[in-house]
mmCIF file as gemmi writes it, N, C-alpha and C atoms, coordinates in Angstrom:
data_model
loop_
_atom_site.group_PDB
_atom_site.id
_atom_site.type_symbol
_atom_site.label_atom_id
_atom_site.label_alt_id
_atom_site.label_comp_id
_atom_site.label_asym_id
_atom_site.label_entity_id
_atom_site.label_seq_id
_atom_site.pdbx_PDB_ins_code
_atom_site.Cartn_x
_atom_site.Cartn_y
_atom_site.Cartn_z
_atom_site.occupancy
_atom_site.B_iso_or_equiv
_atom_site.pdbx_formal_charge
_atom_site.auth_seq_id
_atom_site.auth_asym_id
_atom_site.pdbx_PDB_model_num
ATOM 1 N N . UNK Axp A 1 ? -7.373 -0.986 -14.254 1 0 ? 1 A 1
ATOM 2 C CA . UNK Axp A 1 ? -7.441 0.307 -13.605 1 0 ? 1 A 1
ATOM 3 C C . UNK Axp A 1 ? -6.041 0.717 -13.153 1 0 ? 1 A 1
ATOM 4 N N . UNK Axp A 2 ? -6.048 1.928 -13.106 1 0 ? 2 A 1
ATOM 5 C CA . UNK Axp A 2 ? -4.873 2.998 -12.416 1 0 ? 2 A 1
ATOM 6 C C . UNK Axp A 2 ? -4.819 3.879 -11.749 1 0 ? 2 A 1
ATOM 7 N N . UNK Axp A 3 ? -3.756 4.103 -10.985 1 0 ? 3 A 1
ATOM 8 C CA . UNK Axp A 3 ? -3.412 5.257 -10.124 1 0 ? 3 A 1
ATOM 9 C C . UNK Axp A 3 ? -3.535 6.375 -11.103 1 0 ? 3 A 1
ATOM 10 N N . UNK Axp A 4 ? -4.333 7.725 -11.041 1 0 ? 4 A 1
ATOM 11 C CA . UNK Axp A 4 ? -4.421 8.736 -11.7 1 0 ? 4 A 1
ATOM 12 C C . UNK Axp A 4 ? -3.5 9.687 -11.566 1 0 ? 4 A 1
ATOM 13 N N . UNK Axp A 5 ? -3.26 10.191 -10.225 1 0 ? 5 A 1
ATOM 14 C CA . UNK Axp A 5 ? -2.756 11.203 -9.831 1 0 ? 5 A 1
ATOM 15 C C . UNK Axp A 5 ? -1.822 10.437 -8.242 1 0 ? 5 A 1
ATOM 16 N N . UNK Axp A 6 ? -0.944 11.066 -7.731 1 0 ? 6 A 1
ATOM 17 C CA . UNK Axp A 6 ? -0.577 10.49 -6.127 1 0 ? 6 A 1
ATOM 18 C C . UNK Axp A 6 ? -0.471 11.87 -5.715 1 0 ? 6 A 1
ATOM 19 N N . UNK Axp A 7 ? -0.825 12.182 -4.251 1 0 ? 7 A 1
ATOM 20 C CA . UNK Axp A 7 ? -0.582 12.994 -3.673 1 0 ? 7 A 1
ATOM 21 C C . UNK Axp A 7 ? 0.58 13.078 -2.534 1 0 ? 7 A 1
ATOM 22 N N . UNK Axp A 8 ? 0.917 14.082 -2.111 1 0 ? 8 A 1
ATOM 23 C CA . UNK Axp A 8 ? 1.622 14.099 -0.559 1 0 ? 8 A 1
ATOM 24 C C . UNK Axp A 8 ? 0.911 13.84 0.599 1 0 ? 8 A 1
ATOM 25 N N . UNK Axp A 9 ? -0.737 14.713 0.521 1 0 ? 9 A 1
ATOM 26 C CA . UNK Axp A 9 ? -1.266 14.845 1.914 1 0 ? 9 A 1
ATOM 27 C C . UNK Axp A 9 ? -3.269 14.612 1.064 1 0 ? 9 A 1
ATOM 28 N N . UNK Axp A 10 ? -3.595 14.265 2.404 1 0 ? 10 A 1
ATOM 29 C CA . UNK Axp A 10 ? -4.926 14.393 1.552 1 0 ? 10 A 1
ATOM 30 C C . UNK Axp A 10 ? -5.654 15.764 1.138 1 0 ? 10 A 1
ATOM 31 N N . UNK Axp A 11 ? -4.975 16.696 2.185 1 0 ? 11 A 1
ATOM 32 C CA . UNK Axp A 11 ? -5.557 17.739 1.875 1 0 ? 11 A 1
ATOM 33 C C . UNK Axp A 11 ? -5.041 18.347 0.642 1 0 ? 11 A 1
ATOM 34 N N . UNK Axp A 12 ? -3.835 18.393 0.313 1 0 ? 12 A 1
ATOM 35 C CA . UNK Axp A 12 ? -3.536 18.447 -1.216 1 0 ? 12 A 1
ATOM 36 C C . UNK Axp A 12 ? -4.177 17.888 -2.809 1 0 ? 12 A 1
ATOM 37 N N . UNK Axp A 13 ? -4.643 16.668 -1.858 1 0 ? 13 A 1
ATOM 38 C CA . UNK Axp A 13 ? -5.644 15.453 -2.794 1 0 ? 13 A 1
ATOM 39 C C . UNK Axp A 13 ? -6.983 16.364 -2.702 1 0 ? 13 A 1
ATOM 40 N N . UNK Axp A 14 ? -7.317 16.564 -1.461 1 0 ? 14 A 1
ATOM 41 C CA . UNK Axp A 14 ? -9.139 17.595 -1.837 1 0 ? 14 A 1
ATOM 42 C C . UNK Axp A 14 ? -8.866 18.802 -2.599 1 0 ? 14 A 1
ATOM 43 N N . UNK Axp A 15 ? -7.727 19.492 -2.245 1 0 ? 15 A 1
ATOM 44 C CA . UNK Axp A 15 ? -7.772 20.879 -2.604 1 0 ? 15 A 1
ATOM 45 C C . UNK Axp A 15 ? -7.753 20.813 -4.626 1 0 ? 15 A 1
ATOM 46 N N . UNK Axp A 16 ? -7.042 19.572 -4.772 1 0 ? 16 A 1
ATOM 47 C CA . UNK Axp A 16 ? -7.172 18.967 -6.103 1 0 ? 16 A 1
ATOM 48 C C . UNK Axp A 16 ? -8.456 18.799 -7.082 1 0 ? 16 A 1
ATOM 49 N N . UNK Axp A 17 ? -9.638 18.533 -6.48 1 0 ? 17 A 1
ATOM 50 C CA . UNK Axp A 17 ? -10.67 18.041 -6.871 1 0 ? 17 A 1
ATOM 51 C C . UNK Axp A 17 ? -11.015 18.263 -8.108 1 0 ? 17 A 1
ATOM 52 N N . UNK Axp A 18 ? -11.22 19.75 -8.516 1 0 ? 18 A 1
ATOM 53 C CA . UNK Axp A 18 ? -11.544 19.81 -9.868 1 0 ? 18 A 1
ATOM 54 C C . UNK Axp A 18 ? -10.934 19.735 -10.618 1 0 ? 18 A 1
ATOM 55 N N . UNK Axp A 19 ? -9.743 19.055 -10.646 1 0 ? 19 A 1
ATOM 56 C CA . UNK Axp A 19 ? -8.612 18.689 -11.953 1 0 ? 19 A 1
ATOM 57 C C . UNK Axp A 19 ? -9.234 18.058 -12.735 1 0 ? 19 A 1
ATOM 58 N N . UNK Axp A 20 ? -9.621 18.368 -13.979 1 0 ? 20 A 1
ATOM 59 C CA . UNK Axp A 20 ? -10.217 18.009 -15.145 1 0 ? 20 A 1
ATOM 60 C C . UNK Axp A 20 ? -9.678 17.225 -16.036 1 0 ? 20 A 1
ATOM 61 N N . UNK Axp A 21 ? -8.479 16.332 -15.219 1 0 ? 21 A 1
ATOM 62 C CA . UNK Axp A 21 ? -7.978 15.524 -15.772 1 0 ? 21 A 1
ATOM 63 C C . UNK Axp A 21 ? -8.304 14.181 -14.925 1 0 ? 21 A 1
ATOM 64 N N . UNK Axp A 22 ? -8.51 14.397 -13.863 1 0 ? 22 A 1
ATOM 65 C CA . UNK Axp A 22 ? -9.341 13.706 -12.994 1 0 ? 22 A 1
ATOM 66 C C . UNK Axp A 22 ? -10.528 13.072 -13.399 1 0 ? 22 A 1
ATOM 67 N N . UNK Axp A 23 ? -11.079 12.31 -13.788 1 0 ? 23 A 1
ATOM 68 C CA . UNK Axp A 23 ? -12.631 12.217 -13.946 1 0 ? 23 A 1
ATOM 69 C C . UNK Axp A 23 ? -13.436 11.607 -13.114 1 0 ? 23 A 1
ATOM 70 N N . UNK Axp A 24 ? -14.208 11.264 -13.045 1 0 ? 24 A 1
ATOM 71 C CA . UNK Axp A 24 ? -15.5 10.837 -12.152 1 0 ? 24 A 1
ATOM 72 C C . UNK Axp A 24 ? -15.269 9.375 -12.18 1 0 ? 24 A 1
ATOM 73 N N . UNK Axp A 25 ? -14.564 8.31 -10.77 1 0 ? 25 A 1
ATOM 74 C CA . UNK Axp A 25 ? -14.401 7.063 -10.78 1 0 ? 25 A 1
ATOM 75 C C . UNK Axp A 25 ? -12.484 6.676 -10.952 1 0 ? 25 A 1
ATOM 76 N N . UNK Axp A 26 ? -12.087 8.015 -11.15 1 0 ? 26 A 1
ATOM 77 C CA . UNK Axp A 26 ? -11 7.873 -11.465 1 0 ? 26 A 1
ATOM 78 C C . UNK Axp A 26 ? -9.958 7.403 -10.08 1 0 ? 26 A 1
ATOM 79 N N . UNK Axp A 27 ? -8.948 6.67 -9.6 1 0 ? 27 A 1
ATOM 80 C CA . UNK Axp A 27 ? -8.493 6.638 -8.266 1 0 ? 27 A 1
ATOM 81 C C . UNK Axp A 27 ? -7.597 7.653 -8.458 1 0 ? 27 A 1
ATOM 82 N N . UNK Axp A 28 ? -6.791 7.791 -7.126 1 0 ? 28 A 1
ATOM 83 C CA . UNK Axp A 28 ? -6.176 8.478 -6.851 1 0 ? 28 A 1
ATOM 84 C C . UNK Axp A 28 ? -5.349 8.26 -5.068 1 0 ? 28 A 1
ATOM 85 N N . UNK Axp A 29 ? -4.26 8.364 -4.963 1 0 ? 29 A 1
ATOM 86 C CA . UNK Axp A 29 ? -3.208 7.797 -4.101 1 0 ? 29 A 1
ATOM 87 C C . UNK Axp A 29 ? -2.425 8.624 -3.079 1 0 ? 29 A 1
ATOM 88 N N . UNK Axp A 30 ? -2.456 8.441 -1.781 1 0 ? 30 A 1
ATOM 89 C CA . UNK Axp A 30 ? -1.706 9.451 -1.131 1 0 ? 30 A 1
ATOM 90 C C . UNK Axp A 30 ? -0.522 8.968 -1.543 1 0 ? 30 A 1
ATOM 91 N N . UNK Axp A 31 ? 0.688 9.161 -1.04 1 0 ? 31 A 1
ATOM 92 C CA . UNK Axp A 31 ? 2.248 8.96 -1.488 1 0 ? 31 A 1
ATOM 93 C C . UNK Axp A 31 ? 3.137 9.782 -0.609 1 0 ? 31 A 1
ATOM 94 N N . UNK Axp A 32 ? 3.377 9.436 0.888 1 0 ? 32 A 1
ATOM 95 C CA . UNK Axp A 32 ? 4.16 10.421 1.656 1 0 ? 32 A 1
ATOM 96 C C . UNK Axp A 32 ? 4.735 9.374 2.194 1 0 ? 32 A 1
ATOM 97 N N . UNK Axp A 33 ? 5.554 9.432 3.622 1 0 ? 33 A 1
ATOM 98 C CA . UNK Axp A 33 ? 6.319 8.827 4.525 1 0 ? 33 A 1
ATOM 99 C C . UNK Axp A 33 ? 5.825 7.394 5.366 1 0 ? 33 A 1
ATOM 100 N N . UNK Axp A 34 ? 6.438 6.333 5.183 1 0 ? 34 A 1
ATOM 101 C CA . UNK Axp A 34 ? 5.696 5.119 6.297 1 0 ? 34 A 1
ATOM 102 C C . UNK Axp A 34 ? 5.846 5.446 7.399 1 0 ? 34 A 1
ATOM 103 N N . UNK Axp A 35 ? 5.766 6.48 8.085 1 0 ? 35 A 1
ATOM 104 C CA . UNK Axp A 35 ? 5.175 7.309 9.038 1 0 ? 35 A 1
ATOM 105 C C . UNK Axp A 35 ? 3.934 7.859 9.143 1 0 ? 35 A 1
ATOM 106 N N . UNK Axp A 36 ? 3.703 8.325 8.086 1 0 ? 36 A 1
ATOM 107 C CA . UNK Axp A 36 ? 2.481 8.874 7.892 1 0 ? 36 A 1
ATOM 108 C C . UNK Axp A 36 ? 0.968 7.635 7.687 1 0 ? 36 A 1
ATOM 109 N N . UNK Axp A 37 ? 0.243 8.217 8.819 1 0 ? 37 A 1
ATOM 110 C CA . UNK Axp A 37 ? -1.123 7.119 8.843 1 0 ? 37 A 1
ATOM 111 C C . UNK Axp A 37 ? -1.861 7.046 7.084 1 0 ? 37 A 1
ATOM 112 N N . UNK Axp A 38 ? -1.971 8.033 6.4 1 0 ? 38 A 1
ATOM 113 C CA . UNK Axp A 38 ? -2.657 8.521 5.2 1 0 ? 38 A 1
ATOM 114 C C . UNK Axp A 38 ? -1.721 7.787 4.488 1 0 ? 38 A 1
ATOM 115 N N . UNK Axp A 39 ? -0.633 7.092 4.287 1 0 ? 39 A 1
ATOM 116 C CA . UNK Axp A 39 ? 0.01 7.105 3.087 1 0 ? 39 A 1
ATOM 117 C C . UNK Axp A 39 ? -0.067 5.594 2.341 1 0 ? 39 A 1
ATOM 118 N N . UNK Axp A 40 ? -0.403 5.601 0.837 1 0 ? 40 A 1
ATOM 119 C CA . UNK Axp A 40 ? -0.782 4.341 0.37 1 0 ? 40 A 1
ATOM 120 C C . UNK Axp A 40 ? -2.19 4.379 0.622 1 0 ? 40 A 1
ATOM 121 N N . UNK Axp A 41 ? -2.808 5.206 0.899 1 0 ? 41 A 1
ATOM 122 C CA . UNK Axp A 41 ? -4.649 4.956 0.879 1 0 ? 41 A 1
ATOM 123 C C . UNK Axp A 41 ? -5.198 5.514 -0.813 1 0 ? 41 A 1
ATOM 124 N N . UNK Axp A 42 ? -5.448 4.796 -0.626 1 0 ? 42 A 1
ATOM 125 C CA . UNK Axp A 42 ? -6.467 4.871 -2.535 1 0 ? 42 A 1
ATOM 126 C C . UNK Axp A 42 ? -8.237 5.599 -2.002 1 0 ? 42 A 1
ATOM 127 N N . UNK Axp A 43 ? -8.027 6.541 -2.987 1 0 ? 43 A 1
ATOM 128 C CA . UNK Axp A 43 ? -9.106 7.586 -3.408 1 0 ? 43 A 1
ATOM 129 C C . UNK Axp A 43 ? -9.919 7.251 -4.796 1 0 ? 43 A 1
ATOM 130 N N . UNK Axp A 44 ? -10.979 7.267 -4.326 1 0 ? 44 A 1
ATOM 131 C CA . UNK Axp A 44 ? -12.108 7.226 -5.796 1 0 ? 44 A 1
ATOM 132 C C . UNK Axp A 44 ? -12.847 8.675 -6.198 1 0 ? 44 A 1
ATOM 133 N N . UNK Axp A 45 ? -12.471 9.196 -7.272 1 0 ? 45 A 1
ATOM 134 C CA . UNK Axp A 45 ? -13.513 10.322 -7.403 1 0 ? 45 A 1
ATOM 135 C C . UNK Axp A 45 ? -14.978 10.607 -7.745 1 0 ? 45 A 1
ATOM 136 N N . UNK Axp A 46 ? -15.784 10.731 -7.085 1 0 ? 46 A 1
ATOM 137 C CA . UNK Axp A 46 ? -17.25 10.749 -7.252 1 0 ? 46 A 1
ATOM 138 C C . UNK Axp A 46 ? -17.692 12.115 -7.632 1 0 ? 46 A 1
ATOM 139 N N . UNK Axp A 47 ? -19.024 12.369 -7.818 1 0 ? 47 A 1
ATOM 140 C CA . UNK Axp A 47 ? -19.521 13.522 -8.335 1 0 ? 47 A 1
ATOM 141 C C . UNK Axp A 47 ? -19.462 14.743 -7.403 1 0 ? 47 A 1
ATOM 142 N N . UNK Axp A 48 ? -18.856 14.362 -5.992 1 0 ? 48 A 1
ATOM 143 C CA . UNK Axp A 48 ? -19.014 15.728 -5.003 1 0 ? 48 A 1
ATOM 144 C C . UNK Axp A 48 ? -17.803 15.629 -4.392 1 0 ? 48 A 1
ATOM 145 N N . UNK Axp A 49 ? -16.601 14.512 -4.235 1 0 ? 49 A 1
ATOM 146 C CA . UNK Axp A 49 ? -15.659 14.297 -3.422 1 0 ? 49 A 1
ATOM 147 C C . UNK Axp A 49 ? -15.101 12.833 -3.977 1 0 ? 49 A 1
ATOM 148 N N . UNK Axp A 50 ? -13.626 13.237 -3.147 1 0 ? 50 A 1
ATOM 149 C CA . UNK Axp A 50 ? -12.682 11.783 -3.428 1 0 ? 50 A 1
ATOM 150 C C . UNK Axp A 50 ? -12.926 10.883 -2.157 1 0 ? 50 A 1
ATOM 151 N N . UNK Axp A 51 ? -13.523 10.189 -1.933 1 0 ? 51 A 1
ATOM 152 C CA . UNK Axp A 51 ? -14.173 8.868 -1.022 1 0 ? 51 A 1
ATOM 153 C C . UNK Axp A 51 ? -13.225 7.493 -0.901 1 0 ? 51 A 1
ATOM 154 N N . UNK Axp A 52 ? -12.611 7.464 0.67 1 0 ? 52 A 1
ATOM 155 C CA . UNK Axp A 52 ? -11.442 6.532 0.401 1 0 ? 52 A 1
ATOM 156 C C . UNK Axp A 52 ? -12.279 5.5 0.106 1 0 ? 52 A 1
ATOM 157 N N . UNK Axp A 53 ? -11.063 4.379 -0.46 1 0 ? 53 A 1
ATOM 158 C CA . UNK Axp A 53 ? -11.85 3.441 -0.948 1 0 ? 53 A 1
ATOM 159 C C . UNK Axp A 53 ? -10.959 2.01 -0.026 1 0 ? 53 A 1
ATOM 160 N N . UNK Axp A 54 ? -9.425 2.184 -0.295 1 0 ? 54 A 1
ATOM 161 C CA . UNK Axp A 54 ? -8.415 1.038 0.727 1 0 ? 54 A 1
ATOM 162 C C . UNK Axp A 54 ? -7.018 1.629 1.122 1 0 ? 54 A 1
ATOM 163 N N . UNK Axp A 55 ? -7.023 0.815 2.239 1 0 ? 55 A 1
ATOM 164 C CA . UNK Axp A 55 ? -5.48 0.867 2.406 1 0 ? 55 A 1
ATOM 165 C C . UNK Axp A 55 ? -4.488 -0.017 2.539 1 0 ? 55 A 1
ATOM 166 N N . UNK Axp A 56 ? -3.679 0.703 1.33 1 0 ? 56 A 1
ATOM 167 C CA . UNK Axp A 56 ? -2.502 -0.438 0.615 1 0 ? 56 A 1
ATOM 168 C C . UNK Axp A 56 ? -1.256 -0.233 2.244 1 0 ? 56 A 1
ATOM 169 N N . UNK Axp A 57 ? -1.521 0.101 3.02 1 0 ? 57 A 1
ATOM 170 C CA . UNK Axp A 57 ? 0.117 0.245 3.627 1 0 ? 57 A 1
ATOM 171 C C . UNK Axp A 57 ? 0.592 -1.378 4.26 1 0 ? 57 A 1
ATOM 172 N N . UNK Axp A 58 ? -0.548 -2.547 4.222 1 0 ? 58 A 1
ATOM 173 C CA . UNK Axp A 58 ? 0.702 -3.505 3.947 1 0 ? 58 A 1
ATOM 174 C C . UNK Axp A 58 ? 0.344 -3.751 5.719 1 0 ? 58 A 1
ATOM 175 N N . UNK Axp A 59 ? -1.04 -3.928 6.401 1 0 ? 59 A 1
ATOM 176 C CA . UNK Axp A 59 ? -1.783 -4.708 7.504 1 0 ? 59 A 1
ATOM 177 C C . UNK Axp A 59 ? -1.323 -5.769 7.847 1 0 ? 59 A 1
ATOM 178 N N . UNK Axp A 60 ? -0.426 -5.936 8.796 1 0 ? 60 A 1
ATOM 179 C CA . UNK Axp A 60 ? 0.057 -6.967 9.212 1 0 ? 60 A 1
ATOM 180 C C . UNK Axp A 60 ? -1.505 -7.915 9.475 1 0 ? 60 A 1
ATOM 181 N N . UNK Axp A 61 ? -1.335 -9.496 8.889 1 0 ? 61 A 1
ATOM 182 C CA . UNK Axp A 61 ? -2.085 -10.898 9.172 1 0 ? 61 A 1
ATOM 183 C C . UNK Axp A 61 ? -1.946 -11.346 10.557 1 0 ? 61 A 1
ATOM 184 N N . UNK Axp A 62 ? -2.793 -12.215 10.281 1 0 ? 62 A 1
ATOM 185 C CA . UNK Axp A 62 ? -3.141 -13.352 11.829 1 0 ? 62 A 1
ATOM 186 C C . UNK Axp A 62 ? -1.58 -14.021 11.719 1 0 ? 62 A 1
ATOM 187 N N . UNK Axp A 63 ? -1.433 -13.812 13.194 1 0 ? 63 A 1
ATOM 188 C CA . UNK Axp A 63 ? 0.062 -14.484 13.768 1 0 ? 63 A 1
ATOM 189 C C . UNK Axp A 63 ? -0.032 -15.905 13.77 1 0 ? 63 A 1
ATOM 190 N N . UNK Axp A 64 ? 0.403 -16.714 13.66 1 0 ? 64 A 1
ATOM 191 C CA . UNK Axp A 64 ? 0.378 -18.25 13.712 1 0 ? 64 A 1
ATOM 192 C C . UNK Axp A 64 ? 1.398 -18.436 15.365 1 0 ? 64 A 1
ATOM 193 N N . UNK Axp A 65 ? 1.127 -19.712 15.206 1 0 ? 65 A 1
ATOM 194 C CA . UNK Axp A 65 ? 2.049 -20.707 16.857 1 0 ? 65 A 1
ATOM 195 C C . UNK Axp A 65 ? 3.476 -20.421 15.687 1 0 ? 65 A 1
ATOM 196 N N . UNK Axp A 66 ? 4.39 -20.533 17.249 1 0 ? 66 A 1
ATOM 197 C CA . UNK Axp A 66 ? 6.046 -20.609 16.536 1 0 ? 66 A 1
ATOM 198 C C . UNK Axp A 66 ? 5.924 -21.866 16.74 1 0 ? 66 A 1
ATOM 199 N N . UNK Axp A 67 ? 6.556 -22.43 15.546 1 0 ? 67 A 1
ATOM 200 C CA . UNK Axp A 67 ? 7.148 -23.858 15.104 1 0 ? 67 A 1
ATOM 201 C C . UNK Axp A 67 ? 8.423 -24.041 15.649 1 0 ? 67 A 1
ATOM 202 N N . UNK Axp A 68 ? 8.549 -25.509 15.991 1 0 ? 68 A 1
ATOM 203 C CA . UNK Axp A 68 ? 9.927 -26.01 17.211 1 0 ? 68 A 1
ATOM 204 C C . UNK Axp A 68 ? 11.157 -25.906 15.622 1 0 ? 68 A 1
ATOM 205 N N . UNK Axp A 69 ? 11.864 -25.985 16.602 1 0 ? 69 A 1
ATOM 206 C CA . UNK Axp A 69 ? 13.489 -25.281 15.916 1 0 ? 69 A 1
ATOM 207 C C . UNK Axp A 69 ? 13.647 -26.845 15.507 1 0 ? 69 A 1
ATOM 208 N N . UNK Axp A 70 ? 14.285 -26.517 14.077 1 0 ? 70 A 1
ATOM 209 C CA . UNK Axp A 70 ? 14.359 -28.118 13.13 1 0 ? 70 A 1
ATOM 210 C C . UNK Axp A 70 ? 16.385 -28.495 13.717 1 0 ? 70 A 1
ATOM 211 N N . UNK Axp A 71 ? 16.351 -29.514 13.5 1 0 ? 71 A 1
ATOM 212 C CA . UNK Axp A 71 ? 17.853 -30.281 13.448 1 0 ? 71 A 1
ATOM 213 C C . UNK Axp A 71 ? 18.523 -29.13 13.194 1 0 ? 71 A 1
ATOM 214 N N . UNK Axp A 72 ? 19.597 -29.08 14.089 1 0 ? 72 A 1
ATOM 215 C CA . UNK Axp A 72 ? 20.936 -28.257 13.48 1 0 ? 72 A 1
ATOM 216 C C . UNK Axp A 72 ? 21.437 -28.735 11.922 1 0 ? 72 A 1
ATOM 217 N N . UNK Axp A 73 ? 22.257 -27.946 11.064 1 0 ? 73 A 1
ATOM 218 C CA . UNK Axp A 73 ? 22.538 -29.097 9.871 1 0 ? 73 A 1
ATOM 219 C C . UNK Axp A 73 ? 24.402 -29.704 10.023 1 0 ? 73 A 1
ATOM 220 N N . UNK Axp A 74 ? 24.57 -30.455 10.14 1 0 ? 74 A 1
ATOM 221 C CA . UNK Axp A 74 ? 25.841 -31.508 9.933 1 0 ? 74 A 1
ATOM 222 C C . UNK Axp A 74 ? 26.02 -31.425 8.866 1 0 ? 74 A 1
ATOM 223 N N . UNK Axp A 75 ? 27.76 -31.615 8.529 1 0 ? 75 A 1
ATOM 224 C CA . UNK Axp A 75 ? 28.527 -31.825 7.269 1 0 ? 75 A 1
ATOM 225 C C . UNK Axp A 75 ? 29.534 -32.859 7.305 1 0 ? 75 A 1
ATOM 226 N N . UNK Axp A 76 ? 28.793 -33.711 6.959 1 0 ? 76 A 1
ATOM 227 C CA . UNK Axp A 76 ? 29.843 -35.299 7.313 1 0 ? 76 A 1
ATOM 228 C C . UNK Axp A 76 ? 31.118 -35.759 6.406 1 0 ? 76 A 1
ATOM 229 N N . UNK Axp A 77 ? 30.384 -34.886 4.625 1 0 ? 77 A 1
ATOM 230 C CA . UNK Axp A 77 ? 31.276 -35.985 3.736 1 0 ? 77 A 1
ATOM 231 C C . UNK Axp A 77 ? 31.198 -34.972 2.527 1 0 ? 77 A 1
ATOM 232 N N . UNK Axp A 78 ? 32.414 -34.835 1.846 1 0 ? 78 A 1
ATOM 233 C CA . UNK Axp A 78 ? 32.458 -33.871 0.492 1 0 ? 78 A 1
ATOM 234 C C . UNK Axp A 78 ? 33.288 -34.335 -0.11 1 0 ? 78 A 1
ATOM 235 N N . UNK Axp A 79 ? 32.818 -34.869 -1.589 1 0 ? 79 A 1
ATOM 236 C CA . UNK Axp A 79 ? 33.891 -35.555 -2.066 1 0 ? 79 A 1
ATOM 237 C C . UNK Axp A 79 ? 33.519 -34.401 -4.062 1 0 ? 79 A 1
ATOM 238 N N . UNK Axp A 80 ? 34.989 -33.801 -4.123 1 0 ? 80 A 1
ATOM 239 C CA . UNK Axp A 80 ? 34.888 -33.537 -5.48 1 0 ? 80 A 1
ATOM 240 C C . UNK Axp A 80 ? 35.635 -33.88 -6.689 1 0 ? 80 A 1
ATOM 241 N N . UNK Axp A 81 ? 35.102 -34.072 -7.903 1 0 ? 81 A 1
ATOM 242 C CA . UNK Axp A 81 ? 35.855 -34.763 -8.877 1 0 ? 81 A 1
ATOM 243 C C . UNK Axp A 81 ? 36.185 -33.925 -9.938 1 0 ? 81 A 1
């Protein structure tokens, strides 16, 4: 599968709908600023509307414990031939 179309805004993405190049199941991608809450959300087209489906913007995971600070590193010996 593929990105069909990307948009700026979603409302650009609805006002889109009947693009007949579009088809029924086809996705489709906002594409604006990592500012913007909408951007990187994937659209599916169905028979009445584009129905989000995910969002790619990249959800920061479960934080883990900080791990203790390892050995400083030493440089004892360099020998070249």
């Amino acid at each position: 599968m593929s990105i069909k179309e990307t948009y700026a805004t979603i409302a650009a993405m609805n006002a889109d709908y009947n693009n007949n190049d579009i088809a029924i199941g086809d996705m489709v991608m906002i594409v604006s600023t990592t500012d913007d809450p909408d951007n990187a959300k994937i659209y599916v087209k169905t028979e009445t509307a584009f129905s989000f489906l995910i969002d790619l913007s990249g959800a920061a995971g479960i934080q883990g414990p900080q791990g203790e600070r390892g050995a400083a590193f030493t440089y004892n010996d360099f020998t070249a031939e």
